[in-house]
PyMOL Python script that loads the backbone (N, CA, C, O; Angstrom):
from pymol import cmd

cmd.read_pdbstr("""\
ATOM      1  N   UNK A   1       4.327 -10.927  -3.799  1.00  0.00           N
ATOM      2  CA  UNK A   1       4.583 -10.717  -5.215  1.00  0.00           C
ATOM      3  C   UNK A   1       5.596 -11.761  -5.693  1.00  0.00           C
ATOM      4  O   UNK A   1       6.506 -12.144  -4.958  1.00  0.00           O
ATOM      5  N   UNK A   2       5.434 -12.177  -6.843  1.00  0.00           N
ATOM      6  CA  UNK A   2       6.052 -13.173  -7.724  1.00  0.00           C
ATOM      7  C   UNK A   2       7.281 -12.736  -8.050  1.00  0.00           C
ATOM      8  O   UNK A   2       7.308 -11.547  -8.368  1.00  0.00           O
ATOM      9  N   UNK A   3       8.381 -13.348  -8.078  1.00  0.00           N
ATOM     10  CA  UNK A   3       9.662 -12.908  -8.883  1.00  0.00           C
ATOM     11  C   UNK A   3       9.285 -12.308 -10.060  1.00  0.00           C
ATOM     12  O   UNK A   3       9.340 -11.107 -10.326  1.00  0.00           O
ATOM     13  N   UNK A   4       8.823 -13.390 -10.885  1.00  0.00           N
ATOM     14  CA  UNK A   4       8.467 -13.142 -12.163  1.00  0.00           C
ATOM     15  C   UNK A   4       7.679 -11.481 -12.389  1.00  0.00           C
ATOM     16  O   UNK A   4       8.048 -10.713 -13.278  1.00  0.00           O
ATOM     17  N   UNK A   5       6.558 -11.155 -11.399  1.00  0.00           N
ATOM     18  CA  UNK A   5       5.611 -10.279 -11.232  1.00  0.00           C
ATOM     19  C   UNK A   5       7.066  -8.819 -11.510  1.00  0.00           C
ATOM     20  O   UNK A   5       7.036  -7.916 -12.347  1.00  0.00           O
ATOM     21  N   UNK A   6       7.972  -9.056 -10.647  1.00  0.00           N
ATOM     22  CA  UNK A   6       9.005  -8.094 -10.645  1.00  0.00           C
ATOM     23  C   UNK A   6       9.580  -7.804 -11.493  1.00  0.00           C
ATOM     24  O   UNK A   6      10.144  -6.717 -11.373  1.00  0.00           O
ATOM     25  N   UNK A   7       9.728  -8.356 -12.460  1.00  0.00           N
ATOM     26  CA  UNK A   7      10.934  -8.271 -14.046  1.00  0.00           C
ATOM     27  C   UNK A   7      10.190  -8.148 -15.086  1.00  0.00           C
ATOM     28  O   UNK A   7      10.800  -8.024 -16.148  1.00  0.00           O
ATOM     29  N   UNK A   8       8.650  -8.141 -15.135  1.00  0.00           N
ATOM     30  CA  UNK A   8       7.834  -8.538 -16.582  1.00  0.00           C
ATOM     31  C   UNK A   8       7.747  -7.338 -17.145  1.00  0.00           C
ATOM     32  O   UNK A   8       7.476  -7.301 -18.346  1.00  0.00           O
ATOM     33  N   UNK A   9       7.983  -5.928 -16.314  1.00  0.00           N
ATOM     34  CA  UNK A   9       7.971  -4.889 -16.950  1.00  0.00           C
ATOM     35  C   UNK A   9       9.190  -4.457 -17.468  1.00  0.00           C
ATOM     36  O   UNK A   9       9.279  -3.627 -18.373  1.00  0.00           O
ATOM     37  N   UNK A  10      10.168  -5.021 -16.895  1.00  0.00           N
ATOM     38  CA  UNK A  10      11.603  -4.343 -17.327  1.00  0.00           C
ATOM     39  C   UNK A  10      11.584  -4.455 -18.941  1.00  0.00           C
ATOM     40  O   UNK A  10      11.190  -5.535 -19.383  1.00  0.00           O
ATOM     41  N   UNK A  11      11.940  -3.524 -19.809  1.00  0.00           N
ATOM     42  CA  UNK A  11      12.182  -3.668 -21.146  1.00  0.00           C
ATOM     43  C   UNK A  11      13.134  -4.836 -21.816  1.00  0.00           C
ATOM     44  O   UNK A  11      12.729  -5.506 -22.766  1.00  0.00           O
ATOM     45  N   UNK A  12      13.961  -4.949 -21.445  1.00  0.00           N
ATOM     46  CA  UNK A  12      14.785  -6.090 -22.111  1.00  0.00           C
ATOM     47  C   UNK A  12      13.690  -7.493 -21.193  1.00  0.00           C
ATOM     48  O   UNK A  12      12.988  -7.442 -22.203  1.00  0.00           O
ATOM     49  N   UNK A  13      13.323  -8.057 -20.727  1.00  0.00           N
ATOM     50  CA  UNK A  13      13.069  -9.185 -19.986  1.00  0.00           C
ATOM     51  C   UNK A  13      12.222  -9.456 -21.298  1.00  0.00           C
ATOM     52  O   UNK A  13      11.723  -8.647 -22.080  1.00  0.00           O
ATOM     53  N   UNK A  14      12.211 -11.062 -21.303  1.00  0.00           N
ATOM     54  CA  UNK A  14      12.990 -12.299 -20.706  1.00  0.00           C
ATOM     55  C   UNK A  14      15.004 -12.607 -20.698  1.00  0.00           C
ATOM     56  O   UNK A  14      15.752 -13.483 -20.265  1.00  0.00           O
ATOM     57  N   UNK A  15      15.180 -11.090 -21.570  1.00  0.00           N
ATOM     58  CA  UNK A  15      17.370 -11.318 -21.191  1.00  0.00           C
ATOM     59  C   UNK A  15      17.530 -12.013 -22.170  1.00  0.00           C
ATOM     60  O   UNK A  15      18.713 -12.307 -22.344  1.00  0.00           O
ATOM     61  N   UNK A  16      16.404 -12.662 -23.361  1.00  0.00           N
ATOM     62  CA  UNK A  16      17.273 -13.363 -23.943  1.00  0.00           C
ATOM     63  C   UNK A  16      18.099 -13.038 -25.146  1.00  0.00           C
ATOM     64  O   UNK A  16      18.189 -13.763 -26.137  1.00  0.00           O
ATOM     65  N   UNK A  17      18.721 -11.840 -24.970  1.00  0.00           N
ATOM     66  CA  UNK A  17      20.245 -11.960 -26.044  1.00  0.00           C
ATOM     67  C   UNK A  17      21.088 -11.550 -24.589  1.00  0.00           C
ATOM     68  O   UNK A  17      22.113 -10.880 -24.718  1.00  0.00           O
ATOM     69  N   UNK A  18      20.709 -11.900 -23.412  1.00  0.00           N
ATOM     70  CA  UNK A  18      22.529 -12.424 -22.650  1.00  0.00           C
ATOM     71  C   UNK A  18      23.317 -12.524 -23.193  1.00  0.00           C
ATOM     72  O   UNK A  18      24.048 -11.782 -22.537  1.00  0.00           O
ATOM     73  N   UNK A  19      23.813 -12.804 -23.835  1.00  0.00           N
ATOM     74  CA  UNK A  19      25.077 -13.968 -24.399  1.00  0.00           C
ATOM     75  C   UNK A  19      25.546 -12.119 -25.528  1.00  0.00           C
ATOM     76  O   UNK A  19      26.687 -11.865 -25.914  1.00  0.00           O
ATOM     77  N   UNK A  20      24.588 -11.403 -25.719  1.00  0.00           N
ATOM     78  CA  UNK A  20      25.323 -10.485 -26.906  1.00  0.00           C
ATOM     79  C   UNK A  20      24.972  -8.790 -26.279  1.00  0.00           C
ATOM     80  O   UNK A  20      25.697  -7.847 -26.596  1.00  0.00           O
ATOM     81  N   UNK A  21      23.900  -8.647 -25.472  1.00  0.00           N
ATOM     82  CA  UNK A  21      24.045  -7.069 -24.767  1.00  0.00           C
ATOM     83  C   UNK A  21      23.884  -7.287 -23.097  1.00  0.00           C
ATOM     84  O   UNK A  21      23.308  -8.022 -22.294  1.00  0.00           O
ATOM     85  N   UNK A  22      24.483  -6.529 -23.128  1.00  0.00           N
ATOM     86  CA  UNK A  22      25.016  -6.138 -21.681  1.00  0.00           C
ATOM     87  C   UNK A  22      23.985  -5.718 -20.640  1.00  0.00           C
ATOM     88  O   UNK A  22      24.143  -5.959 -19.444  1.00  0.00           O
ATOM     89  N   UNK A  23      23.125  -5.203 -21.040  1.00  0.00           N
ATOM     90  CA  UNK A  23      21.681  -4.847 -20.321  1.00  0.00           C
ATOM     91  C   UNK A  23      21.309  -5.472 -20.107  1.00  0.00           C
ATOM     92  O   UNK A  23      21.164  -5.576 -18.889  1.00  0.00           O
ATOM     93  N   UNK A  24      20.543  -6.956 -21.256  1.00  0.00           N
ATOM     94  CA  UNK A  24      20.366  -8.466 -21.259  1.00  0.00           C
ATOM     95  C   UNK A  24      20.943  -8.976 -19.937  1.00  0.00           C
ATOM     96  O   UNK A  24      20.367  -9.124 -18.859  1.00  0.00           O
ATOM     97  N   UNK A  25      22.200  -9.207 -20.270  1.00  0.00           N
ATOM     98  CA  UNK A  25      23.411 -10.282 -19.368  1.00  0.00           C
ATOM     99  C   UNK A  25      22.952  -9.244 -17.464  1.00  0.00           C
ATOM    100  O   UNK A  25      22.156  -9.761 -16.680  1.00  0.00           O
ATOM    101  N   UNK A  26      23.524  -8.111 -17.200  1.00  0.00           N
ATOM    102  CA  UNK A  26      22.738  -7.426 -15.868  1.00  0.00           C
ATOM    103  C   UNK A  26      21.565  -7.970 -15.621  1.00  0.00           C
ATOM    104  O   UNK A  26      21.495  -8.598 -14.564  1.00  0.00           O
ATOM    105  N   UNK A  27      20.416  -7.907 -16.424  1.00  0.00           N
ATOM    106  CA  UNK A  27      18.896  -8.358 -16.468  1.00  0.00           C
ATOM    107  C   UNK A  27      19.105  -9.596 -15.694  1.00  0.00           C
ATOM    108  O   UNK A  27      18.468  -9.804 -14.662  1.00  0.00           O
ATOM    109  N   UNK A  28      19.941 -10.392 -16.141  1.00  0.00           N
ATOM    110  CA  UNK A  28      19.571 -11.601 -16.146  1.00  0.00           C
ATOM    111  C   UNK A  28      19.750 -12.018 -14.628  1.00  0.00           C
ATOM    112  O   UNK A  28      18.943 -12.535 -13.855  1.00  0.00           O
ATOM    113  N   UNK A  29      21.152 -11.603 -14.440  1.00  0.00           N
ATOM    114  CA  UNK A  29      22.222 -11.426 -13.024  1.00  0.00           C
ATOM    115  C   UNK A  29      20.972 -10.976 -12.029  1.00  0.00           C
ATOM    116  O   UNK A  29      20.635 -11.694 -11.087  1.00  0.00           O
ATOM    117  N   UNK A  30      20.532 -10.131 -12.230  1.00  0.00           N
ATOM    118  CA  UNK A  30      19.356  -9.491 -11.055  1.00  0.00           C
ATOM    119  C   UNK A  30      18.324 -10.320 -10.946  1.00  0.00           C
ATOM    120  O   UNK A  30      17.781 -10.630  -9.886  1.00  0.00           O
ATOM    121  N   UNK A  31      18.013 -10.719 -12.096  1.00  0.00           N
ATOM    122  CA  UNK A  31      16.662 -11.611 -11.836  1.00  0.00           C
ATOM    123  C   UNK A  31      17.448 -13.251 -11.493  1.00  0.00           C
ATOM    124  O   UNK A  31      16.798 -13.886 -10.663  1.00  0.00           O
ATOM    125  N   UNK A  32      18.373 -13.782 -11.870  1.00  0.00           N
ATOM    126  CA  UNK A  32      18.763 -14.746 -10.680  1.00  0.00           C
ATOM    127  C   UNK A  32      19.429 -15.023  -9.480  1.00  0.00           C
ATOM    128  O   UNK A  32      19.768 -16.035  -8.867  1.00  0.00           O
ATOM    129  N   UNK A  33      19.524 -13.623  -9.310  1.00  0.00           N
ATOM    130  CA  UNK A  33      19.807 -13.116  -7.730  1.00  0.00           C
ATOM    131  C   UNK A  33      18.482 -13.347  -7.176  1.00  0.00           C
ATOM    132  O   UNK A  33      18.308 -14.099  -6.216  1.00  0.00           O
ATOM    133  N   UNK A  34      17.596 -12.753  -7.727  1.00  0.00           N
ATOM    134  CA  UNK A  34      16.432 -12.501  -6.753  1.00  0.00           C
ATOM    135  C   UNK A  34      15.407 -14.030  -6.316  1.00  0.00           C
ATOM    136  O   UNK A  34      14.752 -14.349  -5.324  1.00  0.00           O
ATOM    137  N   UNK A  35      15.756 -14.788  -7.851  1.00  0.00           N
ATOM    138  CA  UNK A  35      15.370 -15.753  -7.013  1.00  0.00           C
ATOM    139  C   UNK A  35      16.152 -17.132  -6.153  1.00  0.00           C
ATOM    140  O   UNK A  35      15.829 -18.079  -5.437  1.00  0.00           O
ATOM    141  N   UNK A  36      17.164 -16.623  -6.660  1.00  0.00           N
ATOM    142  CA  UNK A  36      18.039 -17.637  -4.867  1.00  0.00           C
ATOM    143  C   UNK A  36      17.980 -17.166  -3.959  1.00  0.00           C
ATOM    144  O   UNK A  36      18.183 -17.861  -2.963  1.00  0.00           O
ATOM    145  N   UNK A  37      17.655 -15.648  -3.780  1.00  0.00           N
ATOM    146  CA  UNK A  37      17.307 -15.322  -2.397  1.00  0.00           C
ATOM    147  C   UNK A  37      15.730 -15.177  -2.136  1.00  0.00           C
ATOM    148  O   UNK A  37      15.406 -14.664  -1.065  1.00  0.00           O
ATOM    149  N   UNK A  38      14.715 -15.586  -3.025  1.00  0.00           N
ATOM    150  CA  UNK A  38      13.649 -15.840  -2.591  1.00  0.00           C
ATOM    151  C   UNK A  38      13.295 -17.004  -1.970  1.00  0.00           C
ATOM    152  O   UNK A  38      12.356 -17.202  -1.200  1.00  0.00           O
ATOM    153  N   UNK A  39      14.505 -18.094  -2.555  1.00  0.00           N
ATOM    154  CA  UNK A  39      14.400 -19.651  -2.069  1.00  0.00           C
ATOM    155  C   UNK A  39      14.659 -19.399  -0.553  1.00  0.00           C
ATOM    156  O   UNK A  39      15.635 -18.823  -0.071  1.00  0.00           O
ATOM    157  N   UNK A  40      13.727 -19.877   0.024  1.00  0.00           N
ATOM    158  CA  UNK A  40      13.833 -20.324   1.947  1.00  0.00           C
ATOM    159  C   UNK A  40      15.010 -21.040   2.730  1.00  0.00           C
ATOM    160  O   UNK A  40      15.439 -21.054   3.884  1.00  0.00           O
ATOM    161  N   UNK A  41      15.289 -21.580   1.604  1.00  0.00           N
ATOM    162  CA  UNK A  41      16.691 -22.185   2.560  1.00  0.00           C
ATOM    163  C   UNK A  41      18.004 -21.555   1.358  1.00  0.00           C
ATOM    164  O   UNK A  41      18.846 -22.332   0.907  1.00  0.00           O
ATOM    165  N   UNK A  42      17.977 -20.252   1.025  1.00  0.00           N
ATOM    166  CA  UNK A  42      19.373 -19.698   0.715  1.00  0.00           C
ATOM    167  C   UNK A  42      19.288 -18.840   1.926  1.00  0.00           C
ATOM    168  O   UNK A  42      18.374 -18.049   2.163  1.00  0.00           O
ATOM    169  N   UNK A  43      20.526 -19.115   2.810  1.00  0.00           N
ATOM    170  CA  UNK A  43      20.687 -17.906   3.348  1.00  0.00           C
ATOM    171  C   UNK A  43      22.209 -16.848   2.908  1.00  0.00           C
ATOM    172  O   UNK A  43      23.388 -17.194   2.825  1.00  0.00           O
ATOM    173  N   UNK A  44      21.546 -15.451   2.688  1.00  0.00           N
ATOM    174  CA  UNK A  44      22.816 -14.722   1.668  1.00  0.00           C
ATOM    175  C   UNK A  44      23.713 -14.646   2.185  1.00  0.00           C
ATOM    176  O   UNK A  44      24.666 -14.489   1.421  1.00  0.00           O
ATOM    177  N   UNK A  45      24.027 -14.684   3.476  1.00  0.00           N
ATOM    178  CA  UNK A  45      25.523 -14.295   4.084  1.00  0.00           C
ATOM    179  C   UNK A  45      26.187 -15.646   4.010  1.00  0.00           C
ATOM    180  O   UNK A  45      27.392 -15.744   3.775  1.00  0.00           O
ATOM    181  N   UNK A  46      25.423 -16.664   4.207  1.00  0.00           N
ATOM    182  CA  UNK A  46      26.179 -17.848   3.759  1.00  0.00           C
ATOM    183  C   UNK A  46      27.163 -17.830   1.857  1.00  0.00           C
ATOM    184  O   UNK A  46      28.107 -18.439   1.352  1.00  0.00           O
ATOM    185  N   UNK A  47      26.483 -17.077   1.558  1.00  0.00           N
ATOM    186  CA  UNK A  47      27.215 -17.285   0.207  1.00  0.00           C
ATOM    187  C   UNK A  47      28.068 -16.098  -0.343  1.00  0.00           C
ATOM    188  O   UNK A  47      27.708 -14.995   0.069  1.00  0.00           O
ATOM    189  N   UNK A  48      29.186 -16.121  -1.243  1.00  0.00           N
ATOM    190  CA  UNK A  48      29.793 -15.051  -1.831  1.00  0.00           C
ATOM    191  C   UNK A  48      30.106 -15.223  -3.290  1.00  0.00           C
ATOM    192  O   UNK A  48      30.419 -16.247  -3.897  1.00  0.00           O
ATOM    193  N   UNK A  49      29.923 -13.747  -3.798  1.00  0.00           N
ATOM    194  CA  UNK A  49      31.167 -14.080  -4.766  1.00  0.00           C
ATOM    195  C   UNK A  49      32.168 -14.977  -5.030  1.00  0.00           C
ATOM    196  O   UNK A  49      32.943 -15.050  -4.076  1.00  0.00           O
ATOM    197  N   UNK A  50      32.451 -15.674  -5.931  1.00  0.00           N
ATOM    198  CA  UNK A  50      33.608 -16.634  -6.766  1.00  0.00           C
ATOM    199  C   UNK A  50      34.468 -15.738  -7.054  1.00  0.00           C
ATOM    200  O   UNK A  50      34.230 -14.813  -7.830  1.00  0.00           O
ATOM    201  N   UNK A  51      35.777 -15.949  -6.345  1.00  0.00           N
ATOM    202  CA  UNK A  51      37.194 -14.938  -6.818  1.00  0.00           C
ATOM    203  C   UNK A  51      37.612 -15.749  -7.945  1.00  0.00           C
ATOM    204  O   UNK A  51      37.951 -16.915  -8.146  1.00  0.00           O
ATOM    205  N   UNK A  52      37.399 -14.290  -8.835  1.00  0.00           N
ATOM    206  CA  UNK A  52      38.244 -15.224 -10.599  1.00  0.00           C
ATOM    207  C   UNK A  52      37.802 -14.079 -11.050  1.00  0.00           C
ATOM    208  O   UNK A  52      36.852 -13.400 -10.662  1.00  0.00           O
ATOM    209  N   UNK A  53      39.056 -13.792 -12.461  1.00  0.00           N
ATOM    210  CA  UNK A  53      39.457 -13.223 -12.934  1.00  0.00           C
ATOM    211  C   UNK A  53      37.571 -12.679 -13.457  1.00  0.00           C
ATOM    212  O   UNK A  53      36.664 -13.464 -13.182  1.00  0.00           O
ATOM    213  N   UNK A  54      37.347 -11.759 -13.948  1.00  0.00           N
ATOM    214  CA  UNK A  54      35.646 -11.114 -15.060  1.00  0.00           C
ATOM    215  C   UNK A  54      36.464 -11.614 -16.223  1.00  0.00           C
ATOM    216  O   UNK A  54      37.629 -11.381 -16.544  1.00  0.00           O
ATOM    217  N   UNK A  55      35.653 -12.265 -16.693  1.00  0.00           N
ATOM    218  CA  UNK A  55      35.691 -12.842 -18.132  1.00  0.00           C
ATOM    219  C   UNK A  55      34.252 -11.937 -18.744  1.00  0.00           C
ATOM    220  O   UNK A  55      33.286 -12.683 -18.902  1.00  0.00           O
ATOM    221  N   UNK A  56      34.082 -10.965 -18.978  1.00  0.00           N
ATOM    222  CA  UNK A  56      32.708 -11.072 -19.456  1.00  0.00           C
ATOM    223  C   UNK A  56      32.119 -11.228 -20.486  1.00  0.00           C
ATOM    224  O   UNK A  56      30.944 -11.551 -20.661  1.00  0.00           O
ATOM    225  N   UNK A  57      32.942 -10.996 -21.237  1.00  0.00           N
ATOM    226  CA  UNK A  57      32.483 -11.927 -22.676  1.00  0.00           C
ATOM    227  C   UNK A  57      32.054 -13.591 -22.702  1.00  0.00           C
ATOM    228  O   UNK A  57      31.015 -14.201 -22.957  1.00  0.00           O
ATOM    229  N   UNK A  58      33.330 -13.945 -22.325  1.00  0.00           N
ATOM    230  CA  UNK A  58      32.936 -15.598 -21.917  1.00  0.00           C
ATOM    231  C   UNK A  58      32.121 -15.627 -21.104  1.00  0.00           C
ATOM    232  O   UNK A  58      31.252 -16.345 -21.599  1.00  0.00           O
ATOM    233  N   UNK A  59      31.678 -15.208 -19.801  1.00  0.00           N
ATOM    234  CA  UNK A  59      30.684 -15.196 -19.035  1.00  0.00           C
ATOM    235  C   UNK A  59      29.388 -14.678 -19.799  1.00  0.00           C
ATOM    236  O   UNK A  59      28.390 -15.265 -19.381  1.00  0.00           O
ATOM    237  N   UNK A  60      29.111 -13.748 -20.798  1.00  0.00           N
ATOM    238  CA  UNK A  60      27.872 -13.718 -21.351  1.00  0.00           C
ATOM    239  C   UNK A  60      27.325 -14.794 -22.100  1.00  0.00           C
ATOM    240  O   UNK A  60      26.169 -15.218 -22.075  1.00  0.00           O
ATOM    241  N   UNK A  61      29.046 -15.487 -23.287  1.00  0.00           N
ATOM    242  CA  UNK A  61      28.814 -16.299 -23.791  1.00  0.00           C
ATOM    243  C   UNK A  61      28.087 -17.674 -23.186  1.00  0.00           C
ATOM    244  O   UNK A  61      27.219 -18.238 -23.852  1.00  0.00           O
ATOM    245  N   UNK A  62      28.420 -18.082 -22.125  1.00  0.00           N
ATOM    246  CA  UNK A  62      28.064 -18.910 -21.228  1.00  0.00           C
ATOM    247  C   UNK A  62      26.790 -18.882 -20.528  1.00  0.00           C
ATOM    248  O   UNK A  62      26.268 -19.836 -19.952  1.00  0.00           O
ATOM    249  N   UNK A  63      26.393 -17.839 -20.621  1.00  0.00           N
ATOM    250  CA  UNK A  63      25.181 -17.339 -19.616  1.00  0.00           C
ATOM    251  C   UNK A  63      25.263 -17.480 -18.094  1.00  0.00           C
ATOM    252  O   UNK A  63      24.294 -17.787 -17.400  1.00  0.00           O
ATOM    253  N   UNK A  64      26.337 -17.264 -17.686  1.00  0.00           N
ATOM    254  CA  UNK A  64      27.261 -17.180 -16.592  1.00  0.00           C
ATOM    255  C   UNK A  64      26.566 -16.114 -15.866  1.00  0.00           C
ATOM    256  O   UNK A  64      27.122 -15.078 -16.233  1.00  0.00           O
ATOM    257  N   UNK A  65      25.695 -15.840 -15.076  1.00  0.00           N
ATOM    258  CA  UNK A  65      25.197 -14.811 -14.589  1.00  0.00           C
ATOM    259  C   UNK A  65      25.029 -14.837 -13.145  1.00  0.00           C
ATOM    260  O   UNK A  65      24.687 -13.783 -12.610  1.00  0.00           O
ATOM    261  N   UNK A  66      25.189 -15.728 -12.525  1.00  0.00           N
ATOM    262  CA  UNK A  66      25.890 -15.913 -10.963  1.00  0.00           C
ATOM    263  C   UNK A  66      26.722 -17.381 -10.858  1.00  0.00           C
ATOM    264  O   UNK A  66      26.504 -18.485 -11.357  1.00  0.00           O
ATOM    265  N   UNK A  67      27.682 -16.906 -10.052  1.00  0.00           N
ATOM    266  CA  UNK A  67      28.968 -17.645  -9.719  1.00  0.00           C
ATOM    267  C   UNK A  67      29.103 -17.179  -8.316  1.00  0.00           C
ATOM    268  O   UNK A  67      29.865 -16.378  -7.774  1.00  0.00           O
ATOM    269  N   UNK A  68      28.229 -17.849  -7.937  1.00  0.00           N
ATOM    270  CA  UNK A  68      28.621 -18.100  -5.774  1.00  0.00           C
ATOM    271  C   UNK A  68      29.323 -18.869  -5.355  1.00  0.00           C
ATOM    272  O   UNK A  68      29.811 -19.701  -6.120  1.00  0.00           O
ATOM    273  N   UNK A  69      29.633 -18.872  -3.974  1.00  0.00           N
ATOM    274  CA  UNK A  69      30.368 -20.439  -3.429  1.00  0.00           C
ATOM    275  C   UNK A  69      29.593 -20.262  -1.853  1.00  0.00           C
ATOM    276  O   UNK A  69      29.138 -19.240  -1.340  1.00  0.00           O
ATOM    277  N   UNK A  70      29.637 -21.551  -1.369  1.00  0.00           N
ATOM    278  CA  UNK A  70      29.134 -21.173  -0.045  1.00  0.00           C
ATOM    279  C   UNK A  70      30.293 -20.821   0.952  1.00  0.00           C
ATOM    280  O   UNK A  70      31.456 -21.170   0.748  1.00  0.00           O
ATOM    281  N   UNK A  71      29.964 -20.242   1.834  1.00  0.00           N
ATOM    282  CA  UNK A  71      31.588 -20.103   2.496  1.00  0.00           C
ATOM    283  C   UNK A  71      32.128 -21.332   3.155  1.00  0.00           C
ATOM    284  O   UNK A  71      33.280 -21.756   3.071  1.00  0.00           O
ATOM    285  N   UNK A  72      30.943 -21.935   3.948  1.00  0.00           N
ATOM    286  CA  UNK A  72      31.311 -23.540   4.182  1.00  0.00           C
ATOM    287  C   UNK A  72      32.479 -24.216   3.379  1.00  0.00           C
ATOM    288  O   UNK A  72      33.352 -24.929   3.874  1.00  0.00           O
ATOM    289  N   UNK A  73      32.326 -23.813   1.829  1.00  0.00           N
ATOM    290  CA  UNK A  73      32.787 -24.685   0.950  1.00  0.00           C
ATOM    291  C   UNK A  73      34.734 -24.275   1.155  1.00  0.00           C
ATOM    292  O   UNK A  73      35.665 -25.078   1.098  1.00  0.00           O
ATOM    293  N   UNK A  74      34.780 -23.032   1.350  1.00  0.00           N
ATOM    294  CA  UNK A  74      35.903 -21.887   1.207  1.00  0.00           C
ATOM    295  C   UNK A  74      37.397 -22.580   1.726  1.00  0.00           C
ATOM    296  O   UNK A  74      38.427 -21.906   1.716  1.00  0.00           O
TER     297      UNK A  74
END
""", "prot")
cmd.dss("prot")
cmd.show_as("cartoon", "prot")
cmd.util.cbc("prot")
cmd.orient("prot")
């Protein structure tokens, strides 16, 4: 099954007022989770969360919806 195949039913999808509801901005977060971990060469334990303050306003404004780091990078 397609990423895409996975989200086409969700009611808010395609997310696009991110930037102004909160359901949107989640939507969005899940569906580009799902596809960096569909990509073959992400592996998830290699990556984490970005420690920094939740901005989430600015982060909606932005369309900020994942902020990883690799740990390599750390």
């Amino acid at each position: 099954m397609m990423i895409l195949d996975q989200f086409k039913t969700h009611p808010e999808f395609p997310f696009d007022r991110y930037f102004e509801s909160s359901n949107h901005y989640a939507g969005a977060m899940q569906y580009w989770m799902a596809v960096l971990r569909a990509a073959d060469t992400f592996v998830d334990t290699d990556w984490h969360p970005r420690s920094r303050p939740v901005e989430i306003d600015e982060d909606m404004y932005l369309g900020k919806v994942i902020d990883v780091v690799s740990i390599m990078l750390r």
